[in-house]
Biotite code that builds the C-alpha atoms (Angstrom):
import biotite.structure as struc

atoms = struc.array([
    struc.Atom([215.093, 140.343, 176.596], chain_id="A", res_id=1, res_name="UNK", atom_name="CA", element="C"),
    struc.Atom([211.707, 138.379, 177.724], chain_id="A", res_id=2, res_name="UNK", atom_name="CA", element="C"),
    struc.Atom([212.382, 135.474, 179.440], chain_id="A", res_id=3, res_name="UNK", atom_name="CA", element="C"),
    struc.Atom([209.530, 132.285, 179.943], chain_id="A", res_id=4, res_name="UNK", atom_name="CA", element="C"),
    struc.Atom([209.508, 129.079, 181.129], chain_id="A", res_id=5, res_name="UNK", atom_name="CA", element="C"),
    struc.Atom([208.571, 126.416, 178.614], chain_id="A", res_id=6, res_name="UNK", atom_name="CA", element="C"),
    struc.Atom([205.258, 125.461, 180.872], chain_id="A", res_id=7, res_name="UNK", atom_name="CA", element="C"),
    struc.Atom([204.432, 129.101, 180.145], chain_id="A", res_id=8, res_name="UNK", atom_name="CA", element="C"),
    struc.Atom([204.854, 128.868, 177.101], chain_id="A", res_id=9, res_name="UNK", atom_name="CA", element="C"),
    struc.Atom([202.853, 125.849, 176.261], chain_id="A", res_id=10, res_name="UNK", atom_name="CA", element="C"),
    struc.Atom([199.986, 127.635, 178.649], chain_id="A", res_id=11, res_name="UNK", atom_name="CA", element="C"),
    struc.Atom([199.897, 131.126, 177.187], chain_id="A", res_id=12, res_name="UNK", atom_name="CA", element="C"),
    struc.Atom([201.706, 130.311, 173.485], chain_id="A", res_id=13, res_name="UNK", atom_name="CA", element="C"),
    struc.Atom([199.418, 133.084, 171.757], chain_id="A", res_id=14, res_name="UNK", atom_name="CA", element="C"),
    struc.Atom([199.717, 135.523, 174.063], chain_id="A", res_id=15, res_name="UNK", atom_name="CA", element="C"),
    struc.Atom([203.573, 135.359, 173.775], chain_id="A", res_id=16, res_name="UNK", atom_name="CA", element="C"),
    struc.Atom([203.231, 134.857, 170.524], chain_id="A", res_id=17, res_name="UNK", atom_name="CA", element="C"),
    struc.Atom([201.024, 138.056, 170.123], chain_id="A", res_id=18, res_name="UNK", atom_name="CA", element="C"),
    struc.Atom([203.725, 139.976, 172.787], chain_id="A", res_id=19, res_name="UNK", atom_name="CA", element="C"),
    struc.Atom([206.376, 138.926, 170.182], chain_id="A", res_id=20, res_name="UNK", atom_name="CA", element="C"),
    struc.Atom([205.052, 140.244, 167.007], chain_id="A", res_id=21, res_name="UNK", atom_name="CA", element="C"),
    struc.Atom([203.701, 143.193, 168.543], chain_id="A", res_id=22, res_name="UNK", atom_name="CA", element="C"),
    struc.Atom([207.687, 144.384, 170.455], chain_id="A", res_id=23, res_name="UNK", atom_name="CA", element="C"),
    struc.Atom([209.893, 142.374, 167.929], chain_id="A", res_id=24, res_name="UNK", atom_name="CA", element="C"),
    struc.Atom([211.886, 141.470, 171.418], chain_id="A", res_id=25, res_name="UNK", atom_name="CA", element="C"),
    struc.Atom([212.876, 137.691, 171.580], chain_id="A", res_id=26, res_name="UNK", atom_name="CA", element="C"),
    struc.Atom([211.460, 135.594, 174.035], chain_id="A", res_id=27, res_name="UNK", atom_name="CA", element="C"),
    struc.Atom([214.587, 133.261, 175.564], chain_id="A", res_id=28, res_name="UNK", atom_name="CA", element="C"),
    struc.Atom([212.578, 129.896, 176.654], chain_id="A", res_id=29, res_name="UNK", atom_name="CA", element="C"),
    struc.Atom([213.831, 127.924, 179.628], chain_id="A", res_id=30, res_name="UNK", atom_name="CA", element="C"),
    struc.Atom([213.462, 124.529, 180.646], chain_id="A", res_id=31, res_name="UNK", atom_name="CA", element="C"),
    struc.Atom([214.582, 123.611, 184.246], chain_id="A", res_id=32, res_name="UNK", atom_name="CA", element="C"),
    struc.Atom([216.010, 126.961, 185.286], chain_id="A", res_id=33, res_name="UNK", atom_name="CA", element="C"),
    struc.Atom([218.415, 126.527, 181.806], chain_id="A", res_id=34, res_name="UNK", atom_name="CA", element="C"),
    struc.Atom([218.426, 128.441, 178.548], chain_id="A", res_id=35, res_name="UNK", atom_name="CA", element="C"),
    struc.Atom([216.820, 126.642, 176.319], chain_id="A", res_id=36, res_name="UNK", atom_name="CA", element="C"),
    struc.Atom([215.704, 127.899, 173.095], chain_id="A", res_id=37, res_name="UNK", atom_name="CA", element="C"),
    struc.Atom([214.836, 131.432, 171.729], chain_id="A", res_id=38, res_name="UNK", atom_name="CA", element="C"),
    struc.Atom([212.059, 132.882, 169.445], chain_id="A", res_id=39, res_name="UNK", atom_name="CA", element="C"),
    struc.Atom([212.058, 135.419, 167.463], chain_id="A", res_id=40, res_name="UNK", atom_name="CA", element="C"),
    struc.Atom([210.060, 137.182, 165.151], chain_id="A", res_id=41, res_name="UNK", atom_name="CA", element="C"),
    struc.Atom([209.859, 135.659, 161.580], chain_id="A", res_id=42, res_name="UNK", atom_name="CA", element="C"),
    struc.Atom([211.280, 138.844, 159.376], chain_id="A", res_id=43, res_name="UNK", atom_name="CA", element="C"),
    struc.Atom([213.867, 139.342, 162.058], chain_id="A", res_id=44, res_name="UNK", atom_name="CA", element="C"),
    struc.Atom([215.200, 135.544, 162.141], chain_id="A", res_id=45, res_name="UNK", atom_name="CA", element="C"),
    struc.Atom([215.012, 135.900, 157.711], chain_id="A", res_id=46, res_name="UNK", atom_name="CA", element="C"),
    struc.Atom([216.942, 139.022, 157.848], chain_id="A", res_id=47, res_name="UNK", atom_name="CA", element="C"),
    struc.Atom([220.020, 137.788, 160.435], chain_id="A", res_id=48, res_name="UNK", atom_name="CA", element="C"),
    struc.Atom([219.883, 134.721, 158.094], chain_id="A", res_id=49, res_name="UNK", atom_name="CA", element="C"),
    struc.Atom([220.815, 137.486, 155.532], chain_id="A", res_id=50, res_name="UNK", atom_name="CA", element="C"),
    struc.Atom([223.208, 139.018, 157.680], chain_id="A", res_id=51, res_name="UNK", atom_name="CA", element="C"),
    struc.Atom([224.859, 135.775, 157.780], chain_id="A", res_id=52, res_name="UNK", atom_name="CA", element="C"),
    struc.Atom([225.325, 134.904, 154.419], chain_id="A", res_id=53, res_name="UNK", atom_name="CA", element="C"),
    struc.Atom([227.004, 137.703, 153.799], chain_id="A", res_id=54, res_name="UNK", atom_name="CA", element="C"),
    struc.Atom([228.920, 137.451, 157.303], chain_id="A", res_id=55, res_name="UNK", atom_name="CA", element="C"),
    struc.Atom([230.051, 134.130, 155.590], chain_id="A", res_id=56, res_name="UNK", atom_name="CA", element="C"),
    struc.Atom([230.961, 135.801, 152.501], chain_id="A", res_id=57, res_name="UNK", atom_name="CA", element="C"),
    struc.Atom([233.320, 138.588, 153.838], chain_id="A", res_id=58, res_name="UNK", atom_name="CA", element="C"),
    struc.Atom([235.102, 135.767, 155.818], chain_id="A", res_id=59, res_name="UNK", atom_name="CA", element="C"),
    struc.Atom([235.683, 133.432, 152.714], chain_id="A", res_id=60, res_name="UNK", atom_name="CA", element="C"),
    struc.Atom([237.150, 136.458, 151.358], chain_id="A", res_id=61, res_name="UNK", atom_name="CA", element="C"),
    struc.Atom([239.404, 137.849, 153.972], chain_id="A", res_id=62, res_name="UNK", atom_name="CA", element="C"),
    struc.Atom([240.769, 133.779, 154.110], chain_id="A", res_id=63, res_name="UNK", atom_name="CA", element="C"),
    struc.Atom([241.365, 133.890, 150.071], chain_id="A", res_id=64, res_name="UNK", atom_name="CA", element="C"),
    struc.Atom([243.299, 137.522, 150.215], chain_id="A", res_id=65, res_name="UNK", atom_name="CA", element="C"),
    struc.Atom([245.586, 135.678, 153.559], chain_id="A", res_id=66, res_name="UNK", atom_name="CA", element="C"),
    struc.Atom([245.876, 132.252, 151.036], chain_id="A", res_id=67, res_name="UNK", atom_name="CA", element="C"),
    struc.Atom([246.834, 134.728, 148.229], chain_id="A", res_id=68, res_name="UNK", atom_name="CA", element="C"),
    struc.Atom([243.856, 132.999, 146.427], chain_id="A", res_id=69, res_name="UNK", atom_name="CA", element="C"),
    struc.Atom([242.525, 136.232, 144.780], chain_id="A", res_id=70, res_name="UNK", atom_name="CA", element="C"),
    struc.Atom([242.644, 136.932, 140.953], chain_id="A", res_id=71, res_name="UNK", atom_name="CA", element="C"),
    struc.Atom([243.782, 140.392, 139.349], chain_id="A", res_id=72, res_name="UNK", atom_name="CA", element="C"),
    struc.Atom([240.788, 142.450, 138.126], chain_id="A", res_id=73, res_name="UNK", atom_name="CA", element="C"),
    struc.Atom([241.225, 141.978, 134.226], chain_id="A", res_id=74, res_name="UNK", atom_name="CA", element="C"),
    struc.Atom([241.344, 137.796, 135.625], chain_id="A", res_id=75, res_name="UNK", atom_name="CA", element="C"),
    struc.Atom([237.983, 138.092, 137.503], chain_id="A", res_id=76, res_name="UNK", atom_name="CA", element="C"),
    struc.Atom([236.325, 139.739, 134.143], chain_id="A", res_id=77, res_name="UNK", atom_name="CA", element="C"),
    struc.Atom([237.503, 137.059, 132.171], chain_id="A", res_id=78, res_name="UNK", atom_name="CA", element="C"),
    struc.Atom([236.165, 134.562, 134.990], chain_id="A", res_id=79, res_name="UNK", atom_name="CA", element="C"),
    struc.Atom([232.874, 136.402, 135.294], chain_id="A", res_id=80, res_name="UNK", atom_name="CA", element="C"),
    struc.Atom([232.390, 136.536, 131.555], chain_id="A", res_id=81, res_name="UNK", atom_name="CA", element="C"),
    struc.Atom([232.688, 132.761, 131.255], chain_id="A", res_id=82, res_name="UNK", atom_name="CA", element="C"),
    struc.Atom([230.072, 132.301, 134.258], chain_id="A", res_id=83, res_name="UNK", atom_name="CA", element="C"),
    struc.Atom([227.867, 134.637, 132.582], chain_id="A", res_id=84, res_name="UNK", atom_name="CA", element="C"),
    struc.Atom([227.321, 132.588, 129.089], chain_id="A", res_id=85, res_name="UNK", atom_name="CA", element="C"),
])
């Protein structure tokens, strides 16, 4: 991963900018020797956004099937059908 100072960054913002698009690698931006912020490319950030949501999704649905919060399949067609109207 590319790393840059923040003063670089403000100096030479389209050339990074350019490097970024061109290698798809994120650029980790430091301020005072510390981590700071990261950019990335736009489809990249959109698509672990994605990733995420689904992530989040799984999760919710590993906690209902521990919580015993599930519904049998003929239950979830009769849910789905009402949701559907």
């Amino acid at each position: 991963m590319k790393v840059e100072l923040v003063t670089t960054l403000k100096r030479q913002a389209t050339k990074i900018l350019a490097e970024l698009h061109s290698t798809k690698e994120p650029v980790l931006i430091t301020e005072h020797g510390q981590p700071s912020a990261y950019l990335v490319d736009v489809d990249d950030f959109e698509f672990m956004q994605q990733r995420m949501k689904i992530l989040e999704g799984v999760a919710r649905g590993e906690q209902a099937i521990r919580n015993e919060a599930t519904f049998s399949s003929s239950a979830a067609k009769e849910k789905m059908t009402k949701w559907l109207k």
